[in-house]
C-alpha positions in Angstrom: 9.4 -172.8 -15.0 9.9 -174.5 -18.4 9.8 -178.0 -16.9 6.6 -177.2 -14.9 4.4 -175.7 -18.0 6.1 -179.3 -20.3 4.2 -181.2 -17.4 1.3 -178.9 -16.9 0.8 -179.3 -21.0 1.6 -183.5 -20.6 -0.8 -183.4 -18.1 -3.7 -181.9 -20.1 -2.4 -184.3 -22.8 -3.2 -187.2 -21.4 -6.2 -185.9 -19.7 -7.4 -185.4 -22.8 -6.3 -188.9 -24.1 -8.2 -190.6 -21.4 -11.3 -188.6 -22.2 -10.8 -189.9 -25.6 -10.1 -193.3 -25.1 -13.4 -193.0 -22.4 -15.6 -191.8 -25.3 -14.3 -193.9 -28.0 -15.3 -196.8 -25.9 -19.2 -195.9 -25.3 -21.4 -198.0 -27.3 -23.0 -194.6 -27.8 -22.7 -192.2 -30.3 -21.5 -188.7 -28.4 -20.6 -185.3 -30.5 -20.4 -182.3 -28.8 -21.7 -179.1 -31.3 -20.2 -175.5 -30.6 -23.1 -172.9 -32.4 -21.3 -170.6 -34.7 -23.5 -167.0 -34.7 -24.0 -164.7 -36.9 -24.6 -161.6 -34.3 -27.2 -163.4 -32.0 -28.5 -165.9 -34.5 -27.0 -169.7 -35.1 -25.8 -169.8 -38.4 -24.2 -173.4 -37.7 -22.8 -175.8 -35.7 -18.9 -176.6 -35.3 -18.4 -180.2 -34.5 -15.7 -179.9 -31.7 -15.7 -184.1 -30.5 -17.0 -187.3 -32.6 -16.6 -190.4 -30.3 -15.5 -193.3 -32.4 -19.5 -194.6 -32.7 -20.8 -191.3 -33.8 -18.3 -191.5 -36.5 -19.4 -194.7 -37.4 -23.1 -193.7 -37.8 -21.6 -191.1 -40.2 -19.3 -193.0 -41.7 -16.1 -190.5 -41.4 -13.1 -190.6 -40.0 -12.0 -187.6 -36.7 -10.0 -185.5 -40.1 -13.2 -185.0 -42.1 -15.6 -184.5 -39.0 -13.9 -182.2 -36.4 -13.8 -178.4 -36.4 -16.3 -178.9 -39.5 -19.3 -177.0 -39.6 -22.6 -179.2 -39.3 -24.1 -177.7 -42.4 -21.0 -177.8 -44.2 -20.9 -181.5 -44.0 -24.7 -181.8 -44.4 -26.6 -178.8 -46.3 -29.8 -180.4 -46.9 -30.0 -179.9 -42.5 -30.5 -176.0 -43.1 -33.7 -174.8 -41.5 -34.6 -178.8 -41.2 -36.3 -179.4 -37.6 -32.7 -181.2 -36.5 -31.2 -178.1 -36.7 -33.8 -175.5 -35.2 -33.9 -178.3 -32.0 -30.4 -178.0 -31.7 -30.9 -174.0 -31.7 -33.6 -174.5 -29.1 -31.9 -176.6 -27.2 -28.8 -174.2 -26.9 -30.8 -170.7 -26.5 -33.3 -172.0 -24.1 -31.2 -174.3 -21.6 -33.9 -177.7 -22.2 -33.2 -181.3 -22.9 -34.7 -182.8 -26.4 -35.3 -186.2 -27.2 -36.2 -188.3 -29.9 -36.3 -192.1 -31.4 -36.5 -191.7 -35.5 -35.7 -194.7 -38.2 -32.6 -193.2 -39.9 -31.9 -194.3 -43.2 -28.8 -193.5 -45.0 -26.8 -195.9 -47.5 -24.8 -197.5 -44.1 -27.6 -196.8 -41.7 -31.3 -198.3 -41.4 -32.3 -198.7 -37.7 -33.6 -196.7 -35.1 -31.6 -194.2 -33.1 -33.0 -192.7 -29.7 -31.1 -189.1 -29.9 -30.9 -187.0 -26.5 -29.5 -183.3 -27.1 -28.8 -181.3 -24.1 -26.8 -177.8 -23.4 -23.4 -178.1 -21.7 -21.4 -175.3 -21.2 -21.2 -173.0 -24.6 -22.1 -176.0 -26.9 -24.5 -179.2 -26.8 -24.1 -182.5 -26.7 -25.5 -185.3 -28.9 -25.8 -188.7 -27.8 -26.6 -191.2 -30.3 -28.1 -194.9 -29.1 -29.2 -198.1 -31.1 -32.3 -199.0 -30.1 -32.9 -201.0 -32.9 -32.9 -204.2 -31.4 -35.0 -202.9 -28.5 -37.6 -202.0 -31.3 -37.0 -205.2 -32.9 -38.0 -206.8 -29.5 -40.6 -204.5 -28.6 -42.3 -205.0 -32.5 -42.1 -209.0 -31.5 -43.1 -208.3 -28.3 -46.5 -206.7 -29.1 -46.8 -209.2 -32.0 -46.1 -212.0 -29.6 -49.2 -210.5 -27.1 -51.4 -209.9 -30.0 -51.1 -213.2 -30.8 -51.6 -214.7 -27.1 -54.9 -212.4 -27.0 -55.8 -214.1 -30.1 -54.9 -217.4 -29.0 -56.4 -216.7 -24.9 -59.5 -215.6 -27.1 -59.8 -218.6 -28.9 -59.4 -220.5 -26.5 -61.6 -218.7 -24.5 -64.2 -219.1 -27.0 -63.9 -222.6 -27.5 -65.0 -222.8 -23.3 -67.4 -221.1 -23.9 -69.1 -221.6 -26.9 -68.4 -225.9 -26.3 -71.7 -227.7 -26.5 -69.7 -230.2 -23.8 -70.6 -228.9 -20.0 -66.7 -227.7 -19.4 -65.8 -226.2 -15.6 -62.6 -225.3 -13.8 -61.8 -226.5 -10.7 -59.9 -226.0 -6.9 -58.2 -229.0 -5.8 -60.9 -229.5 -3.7 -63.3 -229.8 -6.7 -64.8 -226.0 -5.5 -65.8 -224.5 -9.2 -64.0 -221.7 -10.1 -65.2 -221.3 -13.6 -68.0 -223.1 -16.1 -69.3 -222.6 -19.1 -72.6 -221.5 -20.8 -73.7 -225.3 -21.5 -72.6 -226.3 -18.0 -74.6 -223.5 -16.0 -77.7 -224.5 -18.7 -77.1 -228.4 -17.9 -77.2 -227.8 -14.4 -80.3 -224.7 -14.1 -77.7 -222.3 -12.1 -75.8 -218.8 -13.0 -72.5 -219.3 -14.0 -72.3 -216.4 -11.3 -73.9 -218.7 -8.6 -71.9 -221.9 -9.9 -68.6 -220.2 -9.3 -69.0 -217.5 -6.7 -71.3 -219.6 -4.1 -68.6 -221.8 -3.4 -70.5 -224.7 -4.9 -68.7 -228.0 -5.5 -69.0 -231.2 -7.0 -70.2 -232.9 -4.3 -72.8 -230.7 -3.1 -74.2 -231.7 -6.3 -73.8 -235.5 -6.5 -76.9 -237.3 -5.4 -75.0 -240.8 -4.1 -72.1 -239.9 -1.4 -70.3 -243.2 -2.9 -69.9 -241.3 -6.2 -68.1 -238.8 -4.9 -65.7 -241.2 -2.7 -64.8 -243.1 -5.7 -64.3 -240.5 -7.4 -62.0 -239.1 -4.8 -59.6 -242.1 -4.8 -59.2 -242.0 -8.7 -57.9 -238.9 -8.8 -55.8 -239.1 -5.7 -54.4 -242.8 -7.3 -54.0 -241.2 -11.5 -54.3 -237.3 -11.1 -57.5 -238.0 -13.9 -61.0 -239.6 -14.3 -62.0 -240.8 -17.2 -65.8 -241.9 -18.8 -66.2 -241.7 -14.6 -70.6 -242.4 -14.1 -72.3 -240.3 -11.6 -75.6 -238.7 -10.9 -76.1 -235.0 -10.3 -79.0 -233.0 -8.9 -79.9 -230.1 -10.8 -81.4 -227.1 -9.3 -84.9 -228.4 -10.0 -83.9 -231.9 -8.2 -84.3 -234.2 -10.9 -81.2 -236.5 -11.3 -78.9 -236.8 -14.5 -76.9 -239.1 -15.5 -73.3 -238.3 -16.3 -69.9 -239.0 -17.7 -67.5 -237.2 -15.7 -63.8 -236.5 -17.4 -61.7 -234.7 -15.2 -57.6 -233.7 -15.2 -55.2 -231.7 -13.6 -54.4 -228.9 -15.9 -50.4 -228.2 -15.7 -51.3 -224.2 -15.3 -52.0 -222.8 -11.6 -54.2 -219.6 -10.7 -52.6 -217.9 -7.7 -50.3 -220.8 -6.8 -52.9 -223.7 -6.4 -53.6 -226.3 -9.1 -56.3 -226.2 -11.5 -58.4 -229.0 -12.5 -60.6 -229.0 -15.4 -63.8 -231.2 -15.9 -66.2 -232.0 -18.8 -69.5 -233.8 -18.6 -71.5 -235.3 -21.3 -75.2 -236.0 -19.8 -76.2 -239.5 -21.1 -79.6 -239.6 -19.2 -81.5 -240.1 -22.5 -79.1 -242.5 -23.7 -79.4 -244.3 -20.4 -82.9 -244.6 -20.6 -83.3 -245.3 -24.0 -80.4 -248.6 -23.0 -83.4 -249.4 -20.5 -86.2 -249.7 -23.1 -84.3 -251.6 -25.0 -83.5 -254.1 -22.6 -87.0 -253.6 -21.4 -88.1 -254.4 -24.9 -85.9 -257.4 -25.1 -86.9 -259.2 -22.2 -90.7 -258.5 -23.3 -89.5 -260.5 -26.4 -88.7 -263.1 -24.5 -91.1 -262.9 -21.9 -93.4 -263.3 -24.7 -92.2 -266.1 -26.5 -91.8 -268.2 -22.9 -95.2 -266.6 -21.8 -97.4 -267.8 -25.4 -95.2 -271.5 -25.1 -96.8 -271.6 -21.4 -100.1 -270.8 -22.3 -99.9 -273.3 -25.1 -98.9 -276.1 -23.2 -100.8 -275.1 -20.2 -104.4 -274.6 -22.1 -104.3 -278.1 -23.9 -104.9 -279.9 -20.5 -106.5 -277.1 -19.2 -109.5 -277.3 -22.3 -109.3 -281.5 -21.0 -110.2 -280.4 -17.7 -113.3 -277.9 -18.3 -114.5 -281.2 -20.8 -114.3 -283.6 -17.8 -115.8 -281.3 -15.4 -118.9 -281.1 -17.7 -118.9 -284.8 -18.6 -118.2 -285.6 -14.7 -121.1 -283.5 -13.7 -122.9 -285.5 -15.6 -122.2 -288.9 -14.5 -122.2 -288.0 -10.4 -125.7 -288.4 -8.9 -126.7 -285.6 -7.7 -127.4 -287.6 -4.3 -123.9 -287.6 -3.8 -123.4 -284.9 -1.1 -120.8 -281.8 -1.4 -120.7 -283.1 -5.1 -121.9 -279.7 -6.3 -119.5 -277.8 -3.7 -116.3 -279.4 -4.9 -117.1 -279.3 -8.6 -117.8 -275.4 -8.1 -114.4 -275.0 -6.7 -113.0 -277.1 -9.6 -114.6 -274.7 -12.1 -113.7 -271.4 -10.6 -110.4 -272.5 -9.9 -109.9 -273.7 -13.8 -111.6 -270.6 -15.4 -109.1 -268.3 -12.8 -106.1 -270.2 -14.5 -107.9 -269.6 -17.8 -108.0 -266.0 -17.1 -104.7 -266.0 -15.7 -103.4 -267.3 -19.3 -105.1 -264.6 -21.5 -103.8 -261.9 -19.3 -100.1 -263.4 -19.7 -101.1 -263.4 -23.4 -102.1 -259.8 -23.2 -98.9 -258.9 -21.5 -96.9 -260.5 -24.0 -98.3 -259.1 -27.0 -99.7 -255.5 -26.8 -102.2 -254.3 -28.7 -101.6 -252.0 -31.5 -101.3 -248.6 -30.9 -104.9 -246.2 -32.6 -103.3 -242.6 -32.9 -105.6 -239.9 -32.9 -105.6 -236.1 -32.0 -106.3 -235.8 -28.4 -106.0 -234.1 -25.0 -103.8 -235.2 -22.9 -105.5 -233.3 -19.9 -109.1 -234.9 -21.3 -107.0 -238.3 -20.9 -106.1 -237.8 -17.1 -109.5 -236.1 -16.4 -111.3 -239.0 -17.4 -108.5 -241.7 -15.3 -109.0 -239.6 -12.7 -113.0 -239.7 -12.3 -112.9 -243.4 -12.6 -110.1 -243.8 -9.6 -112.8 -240.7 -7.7 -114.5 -243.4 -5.6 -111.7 -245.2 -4.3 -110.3 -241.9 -3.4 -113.5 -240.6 -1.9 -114.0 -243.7 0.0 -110.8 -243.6 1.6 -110.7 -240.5 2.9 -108.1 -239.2 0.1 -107.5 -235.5 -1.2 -106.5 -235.2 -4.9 -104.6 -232.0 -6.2 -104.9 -231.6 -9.6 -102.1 -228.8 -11.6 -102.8 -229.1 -15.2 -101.2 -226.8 -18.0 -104.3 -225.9 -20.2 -101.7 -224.5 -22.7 -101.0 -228.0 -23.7 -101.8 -228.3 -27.3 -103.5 -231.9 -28.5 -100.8 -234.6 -29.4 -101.1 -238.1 -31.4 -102.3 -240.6 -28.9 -104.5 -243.7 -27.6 -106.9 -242.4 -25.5 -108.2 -245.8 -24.2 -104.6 -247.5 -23.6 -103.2 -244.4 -22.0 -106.4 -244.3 -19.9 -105.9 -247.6 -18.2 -101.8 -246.6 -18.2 -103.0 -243.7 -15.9 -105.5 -245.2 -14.3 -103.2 -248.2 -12.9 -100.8 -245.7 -11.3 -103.7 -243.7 -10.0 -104.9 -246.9 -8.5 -100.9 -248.0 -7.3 -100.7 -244.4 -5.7 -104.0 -245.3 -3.7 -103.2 -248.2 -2.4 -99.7 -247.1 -1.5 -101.3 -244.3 0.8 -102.8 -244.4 3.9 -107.0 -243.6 4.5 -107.9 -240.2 5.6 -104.3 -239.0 5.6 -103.1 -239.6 1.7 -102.6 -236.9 -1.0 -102.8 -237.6 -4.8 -100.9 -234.9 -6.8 -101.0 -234.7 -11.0 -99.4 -232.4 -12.6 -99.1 -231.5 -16.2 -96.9 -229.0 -17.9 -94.3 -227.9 -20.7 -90.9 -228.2 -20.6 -87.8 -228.4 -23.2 -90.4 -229.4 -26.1 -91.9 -231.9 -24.1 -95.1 -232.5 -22.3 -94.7 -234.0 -18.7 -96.8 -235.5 -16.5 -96.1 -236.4 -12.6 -98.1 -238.7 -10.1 -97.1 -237.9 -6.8 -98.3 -239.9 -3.8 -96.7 -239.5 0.0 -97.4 -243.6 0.8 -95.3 -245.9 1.8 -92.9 -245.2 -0.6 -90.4 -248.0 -2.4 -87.0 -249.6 -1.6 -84.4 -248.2 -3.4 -83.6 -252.0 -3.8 -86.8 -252.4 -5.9 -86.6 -249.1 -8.2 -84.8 -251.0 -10.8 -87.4 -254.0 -11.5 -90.4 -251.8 -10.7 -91.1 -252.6 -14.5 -90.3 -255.7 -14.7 -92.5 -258.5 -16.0 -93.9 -260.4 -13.3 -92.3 -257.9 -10.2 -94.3 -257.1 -7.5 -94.2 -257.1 -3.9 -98.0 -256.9 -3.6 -99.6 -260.7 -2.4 -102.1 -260.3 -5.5 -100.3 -259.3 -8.1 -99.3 -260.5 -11.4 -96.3 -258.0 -11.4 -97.5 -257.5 -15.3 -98.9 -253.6 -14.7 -96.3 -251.4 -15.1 -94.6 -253.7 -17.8 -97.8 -253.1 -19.9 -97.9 -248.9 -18.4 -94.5 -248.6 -19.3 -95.1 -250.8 -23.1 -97.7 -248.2 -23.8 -95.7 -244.8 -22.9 -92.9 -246.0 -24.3 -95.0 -246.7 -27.4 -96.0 -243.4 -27.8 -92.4 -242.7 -28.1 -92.4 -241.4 -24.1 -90.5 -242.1 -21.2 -91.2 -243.2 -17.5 -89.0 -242.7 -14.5 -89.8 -242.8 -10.8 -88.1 -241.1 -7.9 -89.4 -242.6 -4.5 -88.4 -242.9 -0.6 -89.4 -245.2 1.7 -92.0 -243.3 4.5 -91.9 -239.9 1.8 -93.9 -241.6 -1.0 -93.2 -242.0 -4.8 -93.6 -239.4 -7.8 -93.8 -241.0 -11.4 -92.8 -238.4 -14.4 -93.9 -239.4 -17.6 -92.9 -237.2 -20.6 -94.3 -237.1 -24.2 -92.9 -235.9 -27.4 -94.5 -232.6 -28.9 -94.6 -233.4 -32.6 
């Protein structure tokens, strides 16, 4: 009997060793509190187990913490909220917990305490969530700043004055920017849910192909020239950057694209050149004319003299003579027009209408149209305020491509359209026929000195239409298509 009870008590020896050693080696702090009651009310709590960690926290060692009353080790805990949970936690059955920033002279972090009723005490258990908090605290610091950053970002998209879109890899927009939707006269809305592309918006098919096999070859285009159709039709000129960005959106690459429009610099390239060439068109032209009316001024002085001498018996004498003259003053007139066209005539600047301008082209190109059979629709913006201009010089400007348009069109079938409006601080003009239209081939020299493809023509027309518009500080382009006909826009500068 003796030997049995010596193993029954080894037993609960080493029993209770291994429960030991077990909570000793939690990283968790674990007491278990046995309430001490005065009748039916907790006076205190006797600290029956302190796992190695939970005397750690309280720096003491298993002598000066077991069988010790709570509130003997630590007065200032009477009537403290600690101690009525642990009262509440033992009277009615329920589980408390709490994470609070303990500060003690070995302690400053944050402990996540769970208190629970087992048996006829509680336990405690104490856990370091300090470093949880730590990387929680960095955490939210760490999004606040990539909402900060996402946001700057986001802002500089949007806010860029740069045209700036987001691509698929098959160059179907997925996102653009304020300038872009603005540049192009869509929604961003329509631009990125109407699966619109790039190409739908190129207007030359090679553009698109080149630009294709750039990317395919380097992944990137760079400074890459095309022509885009906005949503009113009219083309722009464009520097295309594109790249594949190293960030996908649901598992597919994403490019992104910025445009700079150059159309204005483009044209203002042209009228430089144009203005160039008129420089030296000018200076061959007046050496021409020069050498050309020396002999020419000998030949109208012989004619006269030969007139005299030539009996008038002679027959034809008169006939071939006549043919001599007309021919010489044609050459003389010939000359002062290439004169003309090399140096235009100052510019007189007044207050005017534009609309009075085209009204009064208009009635003197009225008989040609009448006699051909021609309709004329007129569209002009009477809200257009008077602007600084030549009313003679832009008269005949106007008046040429009225006469141009007619004798482009068929009789009895052609329609002349002018149009006048406001638009982005500009006054426009358009000249719409449907003729015969103009080779894309020819577009490019259509102002040209000396380019024409008509068999009496001087070619020097809309060199001197375009001198005078451009002189005004306007612009002239043309959009045509052979069999459609050809629409000139002309826009002014509203001072």
């Amino acid at each position: 009997m003796s030997k049995m009870s010596n193993q029954i008590k080894q037993a609960d020896i080493s029993e209770e060793k291994l429960l030991k050693d077990v909570l000793d080696s939690s990283p968790n702090g674990i007491i278990y509190l046995e309430p001490k009651k005065n009748k039916k009310e907790i006076v205190d709590f006797i600290f029956l187990i302190a796992n190695g960690e939970a005397r750690r926290l309280a720096n003491k060692n298993e002598s000066e913490i077991v069988n010790k009353g709570l509130l003997q080790l630590y007065p200032g805990l009477a009537g403290s909220m600690l101690f009525n949970k642990c009262a509440e936690v033992f009277n009615k059955d329920i589980t408390y917990e709490i994470e609070r920033l303990y500060k003690t002279d070995i302690l400053n972090c944050w402990l996540k305490v769970i208190a629970k009723r087992s048996g006829e005490g509680i336990i405690i258990n104490f856990s370091d969530v300090n470093s949880l908090k730590i990387a929680n605290k960095k955490l939210k610091k760490a999004k606040k700043q990539l909402i900060k950053q996402e946001k700057k970002y986001q802002e500089l998209f949007e806010k860029s004055i740069d045209p700036i879109f987001l691509t698929t890899p098959e160059l179907q927009f997925t996102d653009v920017n304020e300038a872009m939707a603005n540049l192009l006269g869509y929604t961003k809305d329509e631009l990125s849910t109407l699966s619109m592309n790039i190409k739908s918006l190129m207007a030359r098919k090679q553009d698109f192909l080149l630009l294709n096999q750039k990317i395919s070859k380097n992944g990137y285009v760079r400074d890459h020239e095309i022509v885009l159709h906005n949503r009113s039709g009219k083309e722009l000129i464009c520097l295309l950057n594109l790249a594949k960005l190293s960030i996908q959106d649901e598992g597919f690459s994403v490019y992104q694209g910025i445009i700079r429009d150059i159309t204005v610099r483009k044209q203002a390239e042209q009228d430089i050149l144009m203005a160039e060439k008129m420089a030296v068109t000018g200076k061959i032209a007046r050496s021409i004319a020069h050498e050309v009316r020396n002999p020419l001024t000998n030949l109208h002085l012989s004619l006269e003299q030969l007139k005299e001498e030539i009996p008038k018996t002679v027959e034809s004498s008169e006939l071939y003579l006549d043919i001599i003259k007309r021919n010489a003053d044609r050459i003389g007139q010939l000359i002062t027009e290439l004169l003309n066209s090399s140096k235009p005539k100052p510019l007189q600047l007044k207050e005017n209408s534009l609309n009075l301008v085209i009204e009064e082209a208009l009635s003197l190109a009225a008989d040609r149209l009448e006699l051909k059979g021609m309709k004329l629709q007129k569209k002009l913006d009477d809200s257009i305020a008077p602007i600084p201009l030549d009313l003679e010089q832009l008269k005949v400007s106007f008046l040429n491509m009225f006469i141009n348009a007619i004798e482009a069109m068929k009789p009895d079938v052609g329609v002349l359209v002018v149009t006048s409006y406001l638009k982005e601080n500009k006054i426009g003009v358009s000249i719409q026929d449907n003729g015969k239209g103009i080779a894309t081939k020819n577009i490019g020299d259509l102002f040209d000195p000396y380019f024409t493809v008509k068999k009496s023509g001087m070619g020097l027309g809309l060199t001197a239409v375009r001198s005078i518009i451009n002189g005004h500080g306007g612009s002239i382009q043309v959009e045509s298509e052979v069999g459609k006909g050809t629409t000139f826009y002309i826009s002014f500068p509203i001072p």
